[in-house]
GUPAKE-556408 format. One record per residue (C-alpha): residue number from 1; x, y, z. Coordinates in steps of 0.25 Angstrom, whole numbers, padded with zeros to 4 digits. Layout:
<recs>
(NUM,(X,Y,Z))
...
</recs>
This chain:
<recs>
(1,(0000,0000,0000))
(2,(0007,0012,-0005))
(3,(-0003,0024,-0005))
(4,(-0003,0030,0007))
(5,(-0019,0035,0005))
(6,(-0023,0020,0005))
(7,(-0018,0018,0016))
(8,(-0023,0029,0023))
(9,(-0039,0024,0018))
(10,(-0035,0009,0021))
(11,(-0030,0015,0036))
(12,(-0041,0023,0040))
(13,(-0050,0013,0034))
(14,(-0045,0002,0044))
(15,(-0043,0012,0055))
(16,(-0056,0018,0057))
(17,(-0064,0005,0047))
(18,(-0057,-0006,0052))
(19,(-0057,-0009,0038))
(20,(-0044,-0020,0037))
(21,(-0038,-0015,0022))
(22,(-0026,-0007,0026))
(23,(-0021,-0020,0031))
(24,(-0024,-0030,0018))
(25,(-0009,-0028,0014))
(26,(0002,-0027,0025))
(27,(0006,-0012,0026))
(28,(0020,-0008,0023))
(29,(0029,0000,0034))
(30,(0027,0013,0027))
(31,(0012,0010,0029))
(32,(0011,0007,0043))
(33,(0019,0018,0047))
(34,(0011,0028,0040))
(35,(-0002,0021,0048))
(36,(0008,0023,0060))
(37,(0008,0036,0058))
(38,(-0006,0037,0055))
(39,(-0009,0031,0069))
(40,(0000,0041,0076))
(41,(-0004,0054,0071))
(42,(-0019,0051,0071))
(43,(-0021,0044,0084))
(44,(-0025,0031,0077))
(45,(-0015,0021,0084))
(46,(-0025,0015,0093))
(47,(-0036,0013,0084))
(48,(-0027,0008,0074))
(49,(-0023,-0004,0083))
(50,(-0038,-0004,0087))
(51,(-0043,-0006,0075))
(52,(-0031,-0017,0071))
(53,(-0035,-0025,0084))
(54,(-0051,-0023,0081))
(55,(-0047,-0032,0067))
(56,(-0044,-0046,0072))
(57,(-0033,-0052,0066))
(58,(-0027,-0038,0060))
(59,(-0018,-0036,0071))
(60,(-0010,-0048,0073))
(61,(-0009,-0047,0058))
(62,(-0003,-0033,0055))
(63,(0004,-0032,0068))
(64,(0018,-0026,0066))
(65,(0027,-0016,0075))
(66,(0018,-0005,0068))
(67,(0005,-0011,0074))
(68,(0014,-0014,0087))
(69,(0018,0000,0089))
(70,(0004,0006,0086))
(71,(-0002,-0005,0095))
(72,(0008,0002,0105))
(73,(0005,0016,0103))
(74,(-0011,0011,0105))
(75,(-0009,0006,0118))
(76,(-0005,0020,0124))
(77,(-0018,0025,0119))
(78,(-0028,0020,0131))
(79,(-0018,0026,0142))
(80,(-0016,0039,0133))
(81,(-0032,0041,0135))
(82,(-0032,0037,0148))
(83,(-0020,0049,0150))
(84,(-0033,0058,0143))
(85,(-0044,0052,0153))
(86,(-0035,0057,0165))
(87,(-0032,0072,0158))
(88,(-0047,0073,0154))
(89,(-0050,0069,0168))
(90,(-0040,0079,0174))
(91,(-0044,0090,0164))
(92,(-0060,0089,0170))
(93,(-0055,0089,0183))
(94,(-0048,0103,0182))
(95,(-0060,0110,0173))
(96,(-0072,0104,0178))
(97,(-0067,0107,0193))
(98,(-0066,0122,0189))
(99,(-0078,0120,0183))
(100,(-0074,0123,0168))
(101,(-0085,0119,0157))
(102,(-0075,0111,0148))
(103,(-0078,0100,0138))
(104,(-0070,0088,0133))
(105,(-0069,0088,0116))
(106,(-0067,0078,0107))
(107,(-0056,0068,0108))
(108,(-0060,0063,0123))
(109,(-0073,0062,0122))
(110,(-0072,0055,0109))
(111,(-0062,0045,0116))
(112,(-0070,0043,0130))
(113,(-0084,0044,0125))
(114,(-0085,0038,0110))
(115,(-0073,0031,0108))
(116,(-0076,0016,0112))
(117,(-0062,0017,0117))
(118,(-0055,0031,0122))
(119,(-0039,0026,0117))
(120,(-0046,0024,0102))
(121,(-0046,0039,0104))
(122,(-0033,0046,0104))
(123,(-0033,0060,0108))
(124,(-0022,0071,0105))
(125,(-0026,0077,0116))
(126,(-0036,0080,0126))
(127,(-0047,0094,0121))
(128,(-0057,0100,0130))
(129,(-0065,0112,0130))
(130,(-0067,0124,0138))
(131,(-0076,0137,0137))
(132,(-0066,0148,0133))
(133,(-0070,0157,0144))
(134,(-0064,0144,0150))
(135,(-0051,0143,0145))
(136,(-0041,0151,0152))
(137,(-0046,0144,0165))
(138,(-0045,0130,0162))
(139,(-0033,0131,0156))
(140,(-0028,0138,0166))
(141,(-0033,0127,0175))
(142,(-0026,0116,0168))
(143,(-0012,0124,0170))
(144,(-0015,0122,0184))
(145,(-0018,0108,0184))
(146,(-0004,0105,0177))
(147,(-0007,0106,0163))
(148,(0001,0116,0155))
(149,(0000,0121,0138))
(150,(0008,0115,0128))
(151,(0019,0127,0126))
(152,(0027,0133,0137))
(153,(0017,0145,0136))
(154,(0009,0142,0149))
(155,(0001,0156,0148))
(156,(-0011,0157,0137))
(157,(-0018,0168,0133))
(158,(-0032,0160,0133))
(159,(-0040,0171,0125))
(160,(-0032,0171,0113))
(161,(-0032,0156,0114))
(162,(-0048,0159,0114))
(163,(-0048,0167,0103))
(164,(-0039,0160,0092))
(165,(-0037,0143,0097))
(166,(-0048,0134,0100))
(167,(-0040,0128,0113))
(168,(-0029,0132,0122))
(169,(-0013,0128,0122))
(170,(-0013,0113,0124))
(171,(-0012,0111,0139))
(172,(-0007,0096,0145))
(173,(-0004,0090,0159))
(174,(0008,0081,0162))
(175,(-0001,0072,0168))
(176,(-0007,0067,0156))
(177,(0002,0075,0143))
(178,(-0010,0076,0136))
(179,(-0013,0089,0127))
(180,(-0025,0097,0132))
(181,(-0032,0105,0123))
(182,(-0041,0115,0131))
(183,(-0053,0121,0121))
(184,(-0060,0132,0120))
(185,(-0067,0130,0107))
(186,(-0069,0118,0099))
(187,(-0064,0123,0084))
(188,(-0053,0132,0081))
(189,(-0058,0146,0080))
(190,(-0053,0148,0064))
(191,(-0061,0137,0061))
(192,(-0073,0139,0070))
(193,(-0077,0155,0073))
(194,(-0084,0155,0088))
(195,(-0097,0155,0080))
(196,(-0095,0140,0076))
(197,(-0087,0136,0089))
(198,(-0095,0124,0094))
(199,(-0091,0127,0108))
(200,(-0098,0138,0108))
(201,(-0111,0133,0106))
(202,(-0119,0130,0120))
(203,(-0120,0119,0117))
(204,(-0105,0115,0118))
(205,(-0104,0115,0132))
(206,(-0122,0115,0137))
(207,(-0121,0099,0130))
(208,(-0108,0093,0133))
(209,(-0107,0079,0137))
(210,(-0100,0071,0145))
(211,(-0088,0061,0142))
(212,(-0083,0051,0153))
(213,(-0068,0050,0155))
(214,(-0063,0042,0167))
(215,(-0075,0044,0179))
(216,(-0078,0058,0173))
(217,(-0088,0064,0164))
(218,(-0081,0075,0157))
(219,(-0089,0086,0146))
(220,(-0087,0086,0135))
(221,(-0093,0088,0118))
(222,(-0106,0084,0115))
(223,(-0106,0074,0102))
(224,(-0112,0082,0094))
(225,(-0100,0094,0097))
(226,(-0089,0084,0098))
(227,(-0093,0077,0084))
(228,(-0094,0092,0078))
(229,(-0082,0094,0085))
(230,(-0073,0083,0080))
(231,(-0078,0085,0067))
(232,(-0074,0100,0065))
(233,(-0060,0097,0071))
(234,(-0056,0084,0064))
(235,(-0060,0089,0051))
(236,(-0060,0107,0050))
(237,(-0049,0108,0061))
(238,(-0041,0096,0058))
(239,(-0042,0091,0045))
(240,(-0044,0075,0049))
(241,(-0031,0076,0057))
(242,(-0038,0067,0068))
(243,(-0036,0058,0056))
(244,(-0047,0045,0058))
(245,(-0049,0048,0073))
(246,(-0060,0059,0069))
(247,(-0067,0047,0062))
(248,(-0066,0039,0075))
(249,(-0072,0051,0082))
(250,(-0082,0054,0072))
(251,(-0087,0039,0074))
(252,(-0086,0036,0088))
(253,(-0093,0050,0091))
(254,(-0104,0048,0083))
(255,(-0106,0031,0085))
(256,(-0105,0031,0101))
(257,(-0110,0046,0103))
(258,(-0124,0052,0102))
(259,(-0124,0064,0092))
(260,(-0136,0072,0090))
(261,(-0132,0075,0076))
(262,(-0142,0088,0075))
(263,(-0133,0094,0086))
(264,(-0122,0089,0079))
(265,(-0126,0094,0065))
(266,(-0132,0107,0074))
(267,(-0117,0109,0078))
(268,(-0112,0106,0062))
(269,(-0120,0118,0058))
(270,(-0114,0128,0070))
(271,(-0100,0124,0066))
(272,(-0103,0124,0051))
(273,(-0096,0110,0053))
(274,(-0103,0104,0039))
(275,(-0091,0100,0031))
(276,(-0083,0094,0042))
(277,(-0096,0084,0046))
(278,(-0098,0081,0031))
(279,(-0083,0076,0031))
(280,(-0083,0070,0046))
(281,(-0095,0063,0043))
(282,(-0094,0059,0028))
(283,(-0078,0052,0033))
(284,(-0086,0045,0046))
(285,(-0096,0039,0035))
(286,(-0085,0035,0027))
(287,(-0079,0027,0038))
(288,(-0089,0022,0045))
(289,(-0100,0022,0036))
(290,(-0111,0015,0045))
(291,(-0111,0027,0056))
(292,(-0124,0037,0055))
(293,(-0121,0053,0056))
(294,(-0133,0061,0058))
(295,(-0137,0069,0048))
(296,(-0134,0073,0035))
(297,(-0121,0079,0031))
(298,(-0123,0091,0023))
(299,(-0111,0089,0013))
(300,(-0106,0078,0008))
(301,(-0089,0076,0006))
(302,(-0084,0073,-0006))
(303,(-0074,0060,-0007))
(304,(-0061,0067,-0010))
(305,(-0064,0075,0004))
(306,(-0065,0062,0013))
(307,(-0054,0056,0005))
(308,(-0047,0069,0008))
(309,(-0051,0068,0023))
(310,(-0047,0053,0025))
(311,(-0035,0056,0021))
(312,(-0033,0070,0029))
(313,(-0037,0059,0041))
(314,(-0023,0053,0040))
(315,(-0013,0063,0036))
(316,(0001,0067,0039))
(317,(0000,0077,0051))
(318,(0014,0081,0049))
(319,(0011,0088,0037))
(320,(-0003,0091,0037))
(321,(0000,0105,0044))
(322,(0005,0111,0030))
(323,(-0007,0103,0021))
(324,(-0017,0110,0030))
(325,(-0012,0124,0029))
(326,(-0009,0123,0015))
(327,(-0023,0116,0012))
(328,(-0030,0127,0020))
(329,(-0024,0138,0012))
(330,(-0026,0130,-0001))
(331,(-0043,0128,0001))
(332,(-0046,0142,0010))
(333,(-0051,0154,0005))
(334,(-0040,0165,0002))
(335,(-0047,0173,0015))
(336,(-0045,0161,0023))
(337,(-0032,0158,0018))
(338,(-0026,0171,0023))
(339,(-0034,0168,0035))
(340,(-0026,0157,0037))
(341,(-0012,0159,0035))
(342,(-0013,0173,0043))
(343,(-0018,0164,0055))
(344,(-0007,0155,0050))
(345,(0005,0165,0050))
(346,(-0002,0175,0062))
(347,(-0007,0164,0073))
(348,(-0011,0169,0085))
(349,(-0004,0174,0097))
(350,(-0009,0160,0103))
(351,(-0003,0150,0092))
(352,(0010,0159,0093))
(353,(0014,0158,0108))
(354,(0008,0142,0108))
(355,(0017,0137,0097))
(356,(0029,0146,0103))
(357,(0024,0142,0118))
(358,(0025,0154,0122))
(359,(0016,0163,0131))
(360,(0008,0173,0125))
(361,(0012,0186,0120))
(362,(0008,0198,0114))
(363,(0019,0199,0105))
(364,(0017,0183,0099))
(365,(0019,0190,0083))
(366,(0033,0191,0088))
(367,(0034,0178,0084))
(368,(0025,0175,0073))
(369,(0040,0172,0064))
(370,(0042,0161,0073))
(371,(0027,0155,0071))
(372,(0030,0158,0054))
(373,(0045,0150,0058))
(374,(0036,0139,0063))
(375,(0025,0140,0052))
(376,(0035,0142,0040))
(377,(0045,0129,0045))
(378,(0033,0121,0049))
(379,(0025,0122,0035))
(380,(0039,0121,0026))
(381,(0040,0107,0034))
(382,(0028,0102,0031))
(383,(0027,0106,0017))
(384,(0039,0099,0014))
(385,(0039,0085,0024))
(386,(0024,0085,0017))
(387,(0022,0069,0012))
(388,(0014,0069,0000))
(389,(0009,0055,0003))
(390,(0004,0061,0017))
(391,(0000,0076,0012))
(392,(-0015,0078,0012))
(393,(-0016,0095,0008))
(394,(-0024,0089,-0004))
(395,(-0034,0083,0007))
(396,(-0033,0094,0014))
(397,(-0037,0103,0002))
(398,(-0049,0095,0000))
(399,(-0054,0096,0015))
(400,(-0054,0112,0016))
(401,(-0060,0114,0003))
(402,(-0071,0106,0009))
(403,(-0072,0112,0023))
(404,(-0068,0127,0016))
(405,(-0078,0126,0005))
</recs>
């Protein structure tokens, strides 16, 4: 098997299908080190060797060092959820003893309430929720309870976080080295104006439920916010860099939860969350083609943008940095073009002292030169270690047309 596409398909195939063809002829070395890499990047390890257990006499029958030390980065995977469990745990203890509102989002409660097993679920890292007004204090409420932010910078100017990111620094405890990501909005605000923040809606925080982690019951998304949500991050924030895992979200969500798909499609409308749905939805049919979604979608994607977005769901991260900027620039609107690249060349104050680590200060355009150093060497790197059996700027292309369209 020497094209890299089929065995993408024939990967994601068995992987999220069960279907058994990627293994009807023995893969080559190259082969399984790309499906290594595969594994790693896109936090599939553990369903990988699930899904090569779940298949009888497959596993005895492909087993190699490569299986052997995917099988061994699988194990780690339960005692890596049960690190989360115990920060989730700690993390209610500190906010719902001051009494702050919060919520849990996405990946936990996917894990510990639709998941039929939590490790299957690999999180990157731990995202709750706070009301803005809210931000400062928790934060500053962690810091006391032994976490700390990601660069040396310790001292956050919260408004201007309000104002320009969806989440402050990334906070973690040496207790449980897990990255924090402390909300205050779902959707980045150059995607998503305040008018179409979910969050603020009344119902975010009148309706949310409960999941249970440990002895606890801690709050968190509704279905119908978290599968909006997931959807609007995966596909408009991310471009399908959560790779096969959104499919297992999607699936999981909408087979072992209730969703009252008028609130849902209620929700769809506010956000103007259309195109993504008809893409999430049209890819979960693809793969799972027995599962019912409730109502009808109001577009229907073409062939070459699924093919185009099964591809994006594995590709190289390394270089998909450049792809994206390029093929951004290459499918928006002059306007929204030069909108880009001066947000891209003047970032804020925030982005500045954050990737410098250093605190804030009023004179951060001092050293803009540094940030167009980094930018410069950065972009020259990926253009030129791009791998064009890897590269996906074509597919790329063909996504924002349709979501920019």
């Amino acid at each position: 098997m020497n094209d890299t596409n089929a065995l993408r398909e024939m990967f994601l195939d068995f992987i999220i299908r069960g279907d058994l063809r990627l293994f009807n002829v023995k893969l080559s070395e190259t082969e399984w080190q790309i499906i290594i890499k595969w594994c790693k990047e896109h936090r599939l390890t553990y369903l990988f060797i699930h899904k090569v257990k779940q298949s009888g006499t497959l596993y005895s029958s492909i087993h190699n060092s490569y299986l052997e030390q995917l099988e061994n980065k699988a194990n780690r995977a339960p005692l890596r959820q049960l690190k989360i469990q115990a920060n989730l745990l700690h993390l209610h203890r500190i906010l719902s003893g001051h009494n702050i509102d919060y919520q849990v989002l996405k990946g936990s409660i996917l894990a510990f309430r639709y998941y039929p097993n939590s490790a299957m679920r690999r999180m990157r890292d731990i995202d709750i929720i706070v009301k803005p007004q809210s931000l400062s204090q928790a934060c500053e409420l962690l810091l006391e309870h032994g976490y700390s932010f990601g660069g040396e910078s310790q001292d956050i100017d919260y408004e201007a976080y309000i104002e320009s990111e969806k989440h402050a620094p990334h906070l973690s405890h040496p207790d449980f080295n897990i990255v924090i990501e402390v909300h205050h909005r779902l959707c980045r605000p150059d995607l998503r104006q305040e008018s179409l923040e979910l969050s603020m809606l009344s119902d975010f925080w009148q309706e949310s439920e409960s999941v249970t982690v440990g002895n606890q019951e801690l709050p968190c998304q509704t279905p119908e916010m978290l599968l909006a949500h997931i959807i609007h991050h995966s596909v408009r924030e991310n471009a399908f860099n959560n790779g096969p895992v959104f499919i297992f979200d999607l699936y999981f969500l909408i087979s072992n939860g209730t969703v009252c798909w008028e609130k849902f499609h209620a929700y769809c409308d506010y956000m103007d969350l259309h195109k993504e749905v008809a893409i999430a939805f049209s890819l979960l049919v693809y793969f799972y083609p027995d599962i019912k979604v409730g109502g009808a979608l109001e577009m229907i994607p073409e062939a070459k943008l699924l093919d185009a977005c099964k591809q994006l769901m594995l590709c190289d991260l390394d270089q998909k940095l450049y792809e994206r900027l390029s093929s951004a620039l290459q499918t928006k609107s002059n306007k929204d073009r030069f909108t880009h690249l001066r947000k891209l060349l003047l970032p804020t104050k925030e982005r500045i002292n954050q990737h410098l680590s250093m605190s804030s200060s009023r004179f951060y355009w001092l050293f803009l030169p540094v940030w167009w150093f980094f930018l410069f060497k950065l972009l020259i790197s990926q253009y030129w270690g791009r791998n064009k059996k890897t590269q996906t700027s074509n597919e790329l292309k063909v996504l924002y047309r349709w979501l920019n369209k």
